[in-house]
N, C-alpha and C positions, 0 to 999 in steps of 0.2 A: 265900567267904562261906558260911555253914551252910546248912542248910536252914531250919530254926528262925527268921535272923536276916531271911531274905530273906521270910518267910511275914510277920513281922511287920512289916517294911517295907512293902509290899502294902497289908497292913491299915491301916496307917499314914494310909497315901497315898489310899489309897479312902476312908477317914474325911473324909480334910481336902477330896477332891475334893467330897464329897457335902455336906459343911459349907457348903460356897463355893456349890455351886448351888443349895441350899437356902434358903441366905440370901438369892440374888435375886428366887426366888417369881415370885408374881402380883400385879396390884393390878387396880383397879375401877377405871373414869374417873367421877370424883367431878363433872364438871361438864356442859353439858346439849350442848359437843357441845364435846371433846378435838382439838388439832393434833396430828399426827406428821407431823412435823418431816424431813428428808433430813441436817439438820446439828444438834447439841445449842449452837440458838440463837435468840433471841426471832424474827428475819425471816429463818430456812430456810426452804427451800419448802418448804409444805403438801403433802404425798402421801397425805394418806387425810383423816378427821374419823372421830372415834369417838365414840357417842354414851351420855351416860348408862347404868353400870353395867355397860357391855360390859368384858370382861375382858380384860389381856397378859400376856402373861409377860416376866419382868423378864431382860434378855440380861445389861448392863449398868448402870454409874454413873457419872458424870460431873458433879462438882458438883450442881447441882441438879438434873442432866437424867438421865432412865434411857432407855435404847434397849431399846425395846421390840417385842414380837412379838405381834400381833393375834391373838389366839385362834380365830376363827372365819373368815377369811381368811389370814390368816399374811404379811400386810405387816407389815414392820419398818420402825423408824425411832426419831425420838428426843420423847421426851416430855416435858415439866418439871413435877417435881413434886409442886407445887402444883394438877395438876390428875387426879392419880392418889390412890386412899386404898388401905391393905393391907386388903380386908376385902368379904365378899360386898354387891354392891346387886343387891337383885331386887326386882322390882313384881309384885303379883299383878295375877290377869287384871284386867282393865277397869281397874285403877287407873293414871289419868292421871299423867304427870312436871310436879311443881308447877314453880316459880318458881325452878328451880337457879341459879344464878351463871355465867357463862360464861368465860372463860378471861380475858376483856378485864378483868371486873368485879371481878376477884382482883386482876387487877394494879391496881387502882387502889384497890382495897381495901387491898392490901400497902402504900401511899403515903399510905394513913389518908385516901384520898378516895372517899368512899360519898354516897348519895342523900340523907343525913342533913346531911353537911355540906355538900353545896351546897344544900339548902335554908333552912340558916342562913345561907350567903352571899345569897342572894336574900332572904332576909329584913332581912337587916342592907342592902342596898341595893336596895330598890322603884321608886328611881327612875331604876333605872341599865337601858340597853337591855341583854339577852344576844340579839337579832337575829342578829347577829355570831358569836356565840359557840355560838349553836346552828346556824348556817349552816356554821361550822367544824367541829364537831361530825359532820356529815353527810360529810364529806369524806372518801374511800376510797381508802388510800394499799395498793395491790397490794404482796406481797412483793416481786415483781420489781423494779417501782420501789424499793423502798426500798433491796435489796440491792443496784441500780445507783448509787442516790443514798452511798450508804455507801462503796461502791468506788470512786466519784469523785472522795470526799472524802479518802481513802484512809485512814479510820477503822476502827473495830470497835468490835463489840459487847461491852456491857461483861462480859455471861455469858459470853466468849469465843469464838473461832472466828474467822475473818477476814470484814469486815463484807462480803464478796462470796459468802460460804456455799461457799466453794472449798475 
């Protein structure tokens, strides 16, 4: 092969490297405190929390999930999302972090259920107890647990992964 032929291959090839890694970038966690994740799955274990506007860099993609690299510590892991934007967030000094959305509140947001429509359901039923229902509410189901209860059923998660984070 030339010289000529081989110099242009190179170039080639270092183009398209530099394309690929470019296009993963960085993003901002868009929410007031981000999971990363050990598997690209709603009940992976938790190994860090990232909080508003801290920045990763993007490794990978994965359906909806990106595995990402902490900028300021350099944990990796996987992130969904929905709770990452492409795009700087910075607070100047003293300015406090308002009423963000937290990772839960997307997802139920995603399901078109917000604060708006359950206070139309409480409204359309006054007479009905939610005792129950805010008792449920309070209930704190640990990763572990669920990824147990998931493996015993011998289920999975619908975002994929085996429902034991294995």
């Amino acid at each position: 092969m030339g010289l000529r032929i081989q110099l242009v291959l190179v170039l080639v090839l270092s183009l398209a490297a530099t394309a690929v890694w470019a296009g993963q970038g960085w993003r901002s966690v868009a929410v007031r405190q981000g999971a990363v994740r050990v598997s690209p799955m709603p009940f992976g274990k938790i190994i860090a929390t990232l909080g508003y506007g801290e920045r990763v860099n993007v490794l990978a993609e994965q359906g909806l999930w990106f595995k990402v690299r902490d900028q300021r510590q350099g944990r990796e892991g996987w992130m969904h999302s929905a709770s990452l934007i492409a795009k700087p967030i910075t607070l100047k000094p003293g300015e406090r972090l308002g009423g963000g959305a937290s990772e839960d509140e997307l997802a139920l947001g995603g399901k078109g259920f917000n604060a708006q429509v359950e206070a139309e359901y409480k409204a359309r039923g006054k007479n009905l107890d939610y005792a129950s229902v805010d008792w449920m509410e309070r209930i704190q189901v640990s990763p572990e647990a669920m990824r147990e209860f998931l493996a015993k059923g011998g289920l999975q998660s619908p975002e994929g992964g085996a429902g034991h984070g294995k």
